[in-house]
ZADO-1210 file (C-alpha; in nm, 4 decimals, padded with zeros to 6 digits):
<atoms>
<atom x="00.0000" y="00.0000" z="00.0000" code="UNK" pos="1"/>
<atom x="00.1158" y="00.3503" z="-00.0217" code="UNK" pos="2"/>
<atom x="00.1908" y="00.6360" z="00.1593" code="UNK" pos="3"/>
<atom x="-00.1287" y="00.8295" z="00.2506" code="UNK" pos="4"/>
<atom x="-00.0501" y="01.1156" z="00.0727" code="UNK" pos="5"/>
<atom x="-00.0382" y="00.9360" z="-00.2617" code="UNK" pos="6"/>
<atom x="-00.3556" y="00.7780" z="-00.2598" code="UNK" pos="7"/>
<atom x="-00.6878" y="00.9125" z="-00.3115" code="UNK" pos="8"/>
<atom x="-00.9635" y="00.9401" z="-00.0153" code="UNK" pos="9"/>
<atom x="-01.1301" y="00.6138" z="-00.1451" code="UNK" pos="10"/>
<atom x="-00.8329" y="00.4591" z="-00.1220" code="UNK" pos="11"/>
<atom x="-00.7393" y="00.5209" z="00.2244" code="UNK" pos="12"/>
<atom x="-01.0784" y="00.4976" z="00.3297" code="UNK" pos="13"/>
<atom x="-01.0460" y="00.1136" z="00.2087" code="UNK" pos="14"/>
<atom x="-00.6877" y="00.0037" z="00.3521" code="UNK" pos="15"/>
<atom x="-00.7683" y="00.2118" z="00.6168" code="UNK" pos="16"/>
<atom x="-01.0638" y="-00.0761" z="00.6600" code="UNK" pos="17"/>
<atom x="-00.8266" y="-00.3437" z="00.5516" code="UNK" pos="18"/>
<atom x="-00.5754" y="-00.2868" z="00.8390" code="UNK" pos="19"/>
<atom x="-00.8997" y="-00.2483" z="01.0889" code="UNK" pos="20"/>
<atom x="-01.0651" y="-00.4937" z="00.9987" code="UNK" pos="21"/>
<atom x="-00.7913" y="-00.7653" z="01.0116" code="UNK" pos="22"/>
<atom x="-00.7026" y="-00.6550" z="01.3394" code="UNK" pos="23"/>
<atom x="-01.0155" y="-00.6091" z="01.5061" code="UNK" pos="24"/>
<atom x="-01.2507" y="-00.8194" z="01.2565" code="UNK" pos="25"/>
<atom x="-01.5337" y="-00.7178" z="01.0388" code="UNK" pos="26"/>
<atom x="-01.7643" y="-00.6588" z="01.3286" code="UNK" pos="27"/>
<atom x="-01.5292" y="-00.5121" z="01.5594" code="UNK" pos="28"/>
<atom x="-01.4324" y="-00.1827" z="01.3499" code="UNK" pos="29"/>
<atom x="-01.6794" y="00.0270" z="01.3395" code="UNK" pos="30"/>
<atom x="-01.7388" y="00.2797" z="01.0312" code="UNK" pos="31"/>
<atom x="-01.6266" y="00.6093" z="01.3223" code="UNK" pos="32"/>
<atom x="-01.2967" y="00.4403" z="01.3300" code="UNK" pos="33"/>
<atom x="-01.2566" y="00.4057" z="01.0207" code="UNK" pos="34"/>
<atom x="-01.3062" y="00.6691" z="00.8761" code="UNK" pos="35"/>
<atom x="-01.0865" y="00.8357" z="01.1502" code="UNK" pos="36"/>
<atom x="-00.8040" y="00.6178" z="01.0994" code="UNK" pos="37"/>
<atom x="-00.8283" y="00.7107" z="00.6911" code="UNK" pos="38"/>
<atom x="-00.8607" y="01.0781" z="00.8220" code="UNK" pos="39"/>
<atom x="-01.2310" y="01.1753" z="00.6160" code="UNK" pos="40"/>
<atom x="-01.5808" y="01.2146" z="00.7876" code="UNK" pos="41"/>
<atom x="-01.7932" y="00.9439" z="00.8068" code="UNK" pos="42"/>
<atom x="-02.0104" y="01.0958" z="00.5563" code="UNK" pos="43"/>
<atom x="-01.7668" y="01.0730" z="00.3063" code="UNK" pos="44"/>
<atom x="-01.7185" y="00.6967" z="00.3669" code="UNK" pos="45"/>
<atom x="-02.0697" y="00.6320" z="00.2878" code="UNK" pos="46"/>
<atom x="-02.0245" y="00.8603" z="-00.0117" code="UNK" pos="47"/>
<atom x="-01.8184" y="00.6639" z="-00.1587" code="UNK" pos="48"/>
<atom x="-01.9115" y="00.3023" z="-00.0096" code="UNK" pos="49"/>
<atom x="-02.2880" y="00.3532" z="00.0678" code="UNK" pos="50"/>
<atom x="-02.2152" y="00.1491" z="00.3770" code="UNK" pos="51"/>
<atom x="-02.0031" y="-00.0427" z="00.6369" code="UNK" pos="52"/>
<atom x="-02.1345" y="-00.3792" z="00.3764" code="UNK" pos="53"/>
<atom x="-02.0413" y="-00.1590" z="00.0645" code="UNK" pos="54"/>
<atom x="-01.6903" y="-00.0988" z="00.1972" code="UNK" pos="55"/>
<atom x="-01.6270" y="-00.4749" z="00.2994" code="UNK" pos="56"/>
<atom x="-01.7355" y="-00.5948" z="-00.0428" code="UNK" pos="57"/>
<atom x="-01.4688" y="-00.3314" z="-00.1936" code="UNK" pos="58"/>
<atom x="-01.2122" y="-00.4664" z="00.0493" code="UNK" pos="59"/>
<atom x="-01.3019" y="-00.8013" z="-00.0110" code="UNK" pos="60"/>
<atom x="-01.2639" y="-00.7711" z="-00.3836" code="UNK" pos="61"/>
<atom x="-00.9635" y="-00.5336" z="-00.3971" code="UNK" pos="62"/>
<atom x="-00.7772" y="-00.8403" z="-00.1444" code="UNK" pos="63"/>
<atom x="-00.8595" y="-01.1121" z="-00.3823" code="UNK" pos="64"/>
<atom x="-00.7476" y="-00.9171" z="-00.7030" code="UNK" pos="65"/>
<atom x="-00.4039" y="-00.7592" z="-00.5620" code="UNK" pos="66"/>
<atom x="-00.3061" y="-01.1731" z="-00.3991" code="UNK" pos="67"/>
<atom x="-00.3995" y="-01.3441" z="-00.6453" code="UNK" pos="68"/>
<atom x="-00.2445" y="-01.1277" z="-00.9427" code="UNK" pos="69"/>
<atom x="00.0712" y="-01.1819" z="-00.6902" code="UNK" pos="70"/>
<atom x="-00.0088" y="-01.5623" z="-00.7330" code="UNK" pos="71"/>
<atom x="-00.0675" y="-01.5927" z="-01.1117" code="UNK" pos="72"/>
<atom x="00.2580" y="-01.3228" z="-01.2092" code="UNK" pos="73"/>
<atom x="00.4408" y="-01.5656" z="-00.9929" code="UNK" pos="74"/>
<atom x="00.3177" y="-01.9161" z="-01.1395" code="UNK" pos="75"/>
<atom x="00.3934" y="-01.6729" z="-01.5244" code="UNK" pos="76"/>
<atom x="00.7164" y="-01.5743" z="-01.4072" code="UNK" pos="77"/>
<atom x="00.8816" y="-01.7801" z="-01.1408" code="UNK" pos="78"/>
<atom x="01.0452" y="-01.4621" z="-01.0127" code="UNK" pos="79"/>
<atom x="01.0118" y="-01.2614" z="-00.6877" code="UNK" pos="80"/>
<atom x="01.1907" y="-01.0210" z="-00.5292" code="UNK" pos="81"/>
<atom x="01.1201" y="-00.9667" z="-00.2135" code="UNK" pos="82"/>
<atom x="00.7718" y="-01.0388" z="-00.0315" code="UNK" pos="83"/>
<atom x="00.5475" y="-00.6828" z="00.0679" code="UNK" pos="84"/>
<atom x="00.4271" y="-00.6145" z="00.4096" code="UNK" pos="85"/>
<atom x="00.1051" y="-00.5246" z="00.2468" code="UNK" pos="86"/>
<atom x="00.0531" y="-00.8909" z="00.1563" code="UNK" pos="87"/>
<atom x="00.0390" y="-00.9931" z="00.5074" code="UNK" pos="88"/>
<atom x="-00.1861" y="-00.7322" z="00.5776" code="UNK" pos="89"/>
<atom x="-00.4070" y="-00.8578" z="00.3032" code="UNK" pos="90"/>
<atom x="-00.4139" y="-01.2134" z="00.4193" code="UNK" pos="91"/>
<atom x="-00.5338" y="-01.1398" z="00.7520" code="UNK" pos="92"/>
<atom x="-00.7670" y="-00.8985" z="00.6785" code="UNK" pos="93"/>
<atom x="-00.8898" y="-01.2194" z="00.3767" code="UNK" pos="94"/>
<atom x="-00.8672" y="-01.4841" z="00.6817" code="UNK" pos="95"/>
<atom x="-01.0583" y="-01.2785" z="00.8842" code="UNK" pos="96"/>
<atom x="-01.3712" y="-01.2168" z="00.6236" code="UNK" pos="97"/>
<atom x="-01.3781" y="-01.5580" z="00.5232" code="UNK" pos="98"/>
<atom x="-01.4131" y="-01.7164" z="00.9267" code="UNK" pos="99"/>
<atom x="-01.7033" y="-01.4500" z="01.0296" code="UNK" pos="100"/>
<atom x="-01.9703" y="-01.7006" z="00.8506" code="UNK" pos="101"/>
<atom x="-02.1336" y="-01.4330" z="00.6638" code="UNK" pos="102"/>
<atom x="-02.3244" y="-01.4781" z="00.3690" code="UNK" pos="103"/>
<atom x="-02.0532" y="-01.2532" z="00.2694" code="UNK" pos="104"/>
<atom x="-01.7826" y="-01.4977" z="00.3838" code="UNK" pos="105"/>
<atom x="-01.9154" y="-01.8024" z="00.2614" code="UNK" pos="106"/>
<atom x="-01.9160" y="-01.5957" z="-00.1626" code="UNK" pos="107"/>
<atom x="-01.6025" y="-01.5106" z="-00.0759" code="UNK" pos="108"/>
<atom x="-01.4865" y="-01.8497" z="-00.0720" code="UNK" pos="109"/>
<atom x="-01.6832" y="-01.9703" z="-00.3069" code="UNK" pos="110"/>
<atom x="-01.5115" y="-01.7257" z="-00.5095" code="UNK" pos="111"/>
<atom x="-01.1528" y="-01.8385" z="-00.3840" code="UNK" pos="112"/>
<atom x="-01.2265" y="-02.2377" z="-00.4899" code="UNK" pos="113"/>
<atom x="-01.3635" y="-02.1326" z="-00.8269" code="UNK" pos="114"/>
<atom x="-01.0431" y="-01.9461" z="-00.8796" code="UNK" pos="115"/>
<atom x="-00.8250" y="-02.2295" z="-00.7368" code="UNK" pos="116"/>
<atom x="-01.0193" y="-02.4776" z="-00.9649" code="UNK" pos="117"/>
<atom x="-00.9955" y="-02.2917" z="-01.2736" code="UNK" pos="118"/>
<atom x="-00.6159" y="-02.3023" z="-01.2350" code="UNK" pos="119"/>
<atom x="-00.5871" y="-02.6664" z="-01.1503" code="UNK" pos="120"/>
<atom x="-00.7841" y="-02.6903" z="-01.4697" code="UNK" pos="121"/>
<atom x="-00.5358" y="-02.5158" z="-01.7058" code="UNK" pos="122"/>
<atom x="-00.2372" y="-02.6763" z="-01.5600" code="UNK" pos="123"/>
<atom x="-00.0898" y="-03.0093" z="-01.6149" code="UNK" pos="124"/>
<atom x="-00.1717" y="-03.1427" z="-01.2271" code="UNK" pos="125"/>
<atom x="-00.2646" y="-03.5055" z="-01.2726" code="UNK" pos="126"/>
<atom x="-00.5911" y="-03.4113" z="-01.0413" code="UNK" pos="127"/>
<atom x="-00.9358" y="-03.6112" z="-01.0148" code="UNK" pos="128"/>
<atom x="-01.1369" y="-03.4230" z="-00.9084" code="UNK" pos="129"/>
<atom x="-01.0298" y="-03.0170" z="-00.9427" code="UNK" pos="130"/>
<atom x="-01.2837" y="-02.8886" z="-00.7477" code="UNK" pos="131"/>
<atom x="-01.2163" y="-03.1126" z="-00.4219" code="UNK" pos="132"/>
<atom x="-00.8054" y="-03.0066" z="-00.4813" code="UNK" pos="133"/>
<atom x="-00.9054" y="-02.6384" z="-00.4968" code="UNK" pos="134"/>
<atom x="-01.0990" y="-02.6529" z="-00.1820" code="UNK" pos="135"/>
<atom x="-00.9202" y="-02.8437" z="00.0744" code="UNK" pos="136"/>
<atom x="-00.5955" y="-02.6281" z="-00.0541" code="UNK" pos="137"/>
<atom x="-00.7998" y="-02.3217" z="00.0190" code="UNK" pos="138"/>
<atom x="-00.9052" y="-02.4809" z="00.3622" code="UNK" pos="139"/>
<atom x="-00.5551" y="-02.6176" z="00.4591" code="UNK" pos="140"/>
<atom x="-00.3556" y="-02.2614" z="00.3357" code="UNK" pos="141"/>
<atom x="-00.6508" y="-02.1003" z="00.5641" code="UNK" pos="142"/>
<atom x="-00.5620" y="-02.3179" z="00.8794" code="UNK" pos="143"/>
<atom x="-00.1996" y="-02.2036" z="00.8640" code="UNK" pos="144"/>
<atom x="-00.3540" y="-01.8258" z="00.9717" code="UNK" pos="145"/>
<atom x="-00.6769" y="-01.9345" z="01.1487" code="UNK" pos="146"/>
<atom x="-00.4772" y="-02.1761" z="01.4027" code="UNK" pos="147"/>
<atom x="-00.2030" y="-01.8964" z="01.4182" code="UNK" pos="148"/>
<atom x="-00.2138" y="-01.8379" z="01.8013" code="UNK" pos="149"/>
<atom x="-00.1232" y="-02.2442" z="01.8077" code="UNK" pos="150"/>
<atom x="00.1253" y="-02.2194" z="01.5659" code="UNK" pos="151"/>
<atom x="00.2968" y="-01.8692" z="01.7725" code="UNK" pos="152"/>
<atom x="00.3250" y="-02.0801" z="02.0816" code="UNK" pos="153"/>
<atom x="00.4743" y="-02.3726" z="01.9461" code="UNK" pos="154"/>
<atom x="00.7222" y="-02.2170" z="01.7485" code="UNK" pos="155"/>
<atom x="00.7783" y="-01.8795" z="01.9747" code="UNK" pos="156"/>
<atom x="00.7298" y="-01.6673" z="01.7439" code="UNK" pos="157"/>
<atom x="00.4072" y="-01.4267" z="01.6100" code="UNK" pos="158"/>
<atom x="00.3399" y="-01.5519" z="01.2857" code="UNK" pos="159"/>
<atom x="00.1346" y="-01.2700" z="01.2197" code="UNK" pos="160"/>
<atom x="00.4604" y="-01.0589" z="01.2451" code="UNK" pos="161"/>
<atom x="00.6857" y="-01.0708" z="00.9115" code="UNK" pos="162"/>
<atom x="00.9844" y="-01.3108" z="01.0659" code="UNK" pos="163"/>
<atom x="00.6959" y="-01.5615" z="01.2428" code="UNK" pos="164"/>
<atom x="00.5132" y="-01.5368" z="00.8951" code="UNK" pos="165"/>
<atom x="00.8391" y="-01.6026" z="00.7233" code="UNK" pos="166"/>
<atom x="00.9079" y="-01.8915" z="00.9061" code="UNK" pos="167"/>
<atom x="00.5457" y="-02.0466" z="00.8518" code="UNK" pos="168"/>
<atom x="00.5446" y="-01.9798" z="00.4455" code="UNK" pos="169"/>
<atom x="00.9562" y="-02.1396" z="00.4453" code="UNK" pos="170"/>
<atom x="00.7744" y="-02.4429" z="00.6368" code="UNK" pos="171"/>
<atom x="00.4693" y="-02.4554" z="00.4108" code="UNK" pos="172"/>
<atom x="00.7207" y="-02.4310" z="00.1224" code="UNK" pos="173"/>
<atom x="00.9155" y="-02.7437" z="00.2508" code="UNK" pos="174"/>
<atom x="00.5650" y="-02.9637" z="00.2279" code="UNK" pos="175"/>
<atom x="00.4342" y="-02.8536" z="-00.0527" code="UNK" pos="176"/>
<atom x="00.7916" y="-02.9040" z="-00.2506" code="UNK" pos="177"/>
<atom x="00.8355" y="-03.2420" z="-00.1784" code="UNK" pos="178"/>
<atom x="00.6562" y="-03.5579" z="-00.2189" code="UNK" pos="179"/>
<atom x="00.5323" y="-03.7396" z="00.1237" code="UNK" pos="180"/>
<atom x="00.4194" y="-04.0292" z="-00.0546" code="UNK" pos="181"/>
<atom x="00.5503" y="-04.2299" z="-00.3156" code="UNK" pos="182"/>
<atom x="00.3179" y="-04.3005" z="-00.6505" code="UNK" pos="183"/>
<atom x="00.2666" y="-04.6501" z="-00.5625" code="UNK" pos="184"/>
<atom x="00.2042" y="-04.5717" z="-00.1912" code="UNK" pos="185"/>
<atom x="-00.0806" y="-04.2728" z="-00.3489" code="UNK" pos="186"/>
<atom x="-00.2349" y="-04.5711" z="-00.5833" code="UNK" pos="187"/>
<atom x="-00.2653" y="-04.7940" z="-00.2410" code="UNK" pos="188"/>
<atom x="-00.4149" y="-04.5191" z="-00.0709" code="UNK" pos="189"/>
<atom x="-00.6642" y="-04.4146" z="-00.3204" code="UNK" pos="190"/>
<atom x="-00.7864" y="-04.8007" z="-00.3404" code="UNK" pos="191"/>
<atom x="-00.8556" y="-04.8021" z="-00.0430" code="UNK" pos="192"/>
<atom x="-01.1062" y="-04.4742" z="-00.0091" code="UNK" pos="193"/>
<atom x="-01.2501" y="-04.6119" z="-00.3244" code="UNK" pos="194"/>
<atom x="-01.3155" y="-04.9515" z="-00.1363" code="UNK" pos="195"/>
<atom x="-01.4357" y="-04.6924" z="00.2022" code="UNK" pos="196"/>
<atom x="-01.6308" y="-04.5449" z="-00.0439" code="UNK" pos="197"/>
<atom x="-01.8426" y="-04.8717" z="-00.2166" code="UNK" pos="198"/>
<atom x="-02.0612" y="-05.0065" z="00.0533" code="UNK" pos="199"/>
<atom x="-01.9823" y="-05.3975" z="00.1573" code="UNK" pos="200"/>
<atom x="-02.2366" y="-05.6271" z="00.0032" code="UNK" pos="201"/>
<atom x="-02.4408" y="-05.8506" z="00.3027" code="UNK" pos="202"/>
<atom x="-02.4305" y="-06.1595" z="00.2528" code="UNK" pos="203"/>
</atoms>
């Protein structure tokens, strides 16, 4: 994000939100504080948002377009420089919309899976069923932030701060590099959810 004096007074008014609302949640930040933090009247927040839901479903679509355009430029162009504050920002402030169980909440992730499936779909991922990939990937990339207070005392350090965070990604790196299973162990496994799956016959 940038400095306050380059952005216009939408613009504040909505990472102004952002920051609030991942720290304090959706319900906890009230449109007063907001609009104090971004430094215009309340008015003028509901000017340009119509209303505390206006300005969520701004934030909530300005998150999802800024991460993942990170995540497709990177998947394009294996190439990044160095990782923004912002981003963290951003995935709290996504973490927290998508646990409140909002109507709200539950589009958003519908949203994030659709997204996640359509990639699977135009890669080369040997994948059964894309749908099912795309939304426990969503679900277990979510735990990582959602279980963060677990994850801070076991490791003894806030991964909501940039080194914890660092720390958690490097880990989540490590899994998601390497195989856990072998290809003949994966066909053993999947014959037997296919056999969990198909009901015994009674004699």
């Amino acid at each position: 994000m940038n400095s306050q004096s380059d952005l216009t007074a939408r613009a504040r008014i909505r990472d102004a939100a952002i920051e609030l609302f991942a720290e304090q949640g959706i319900a906890g930040a009230t449109v007063r504080d907001i609009a104090l933090k971004a430094g215009v009247s309340s008015g003028l927040l509901r000017h340009h948002f119509g209303s505390k839901e206006g300005l969520r479903d701004a934030c909530d679509e300005f998150v999802i377009n800024e991460l993942t355009g990170v995540q497709t430029r990177f998947l394009e162009f294996p190439s990044l420089e160095r990782i923004e504050p912002a981003w963290l920002r951003m995935q709290r402030y996504l973490i927290r919309s998508l646990v409140d169980g909002s109507p709200t909440a539950q589009a958003l992730f519908d949203r994030l899976v659709d997204y996640g499936e359509q990639w699977v779909r135009s890669t080369d991922l040997k994948v059964a069923d894309p749908r099912a990939y795309s939304a426990v990937l969503c679900v277990m990339k979510m735990s990582m932030f959602t279980m963060g207070d677990q994850l801070t005392r076991v490791l003894g350090v806030n991964t909501a701060e940039p080194e914890g965070w660092g720390r958690m990604l490097s880990a989540s790196l490590d899994i998601f590099s390497q195989a856990l299973v072998t290809p003949e162990q994966a066909d053993q496994l999947r014959g037997a959810i296919e056999r969990f799956q198909t009901p015994e016959e009674q004699p």
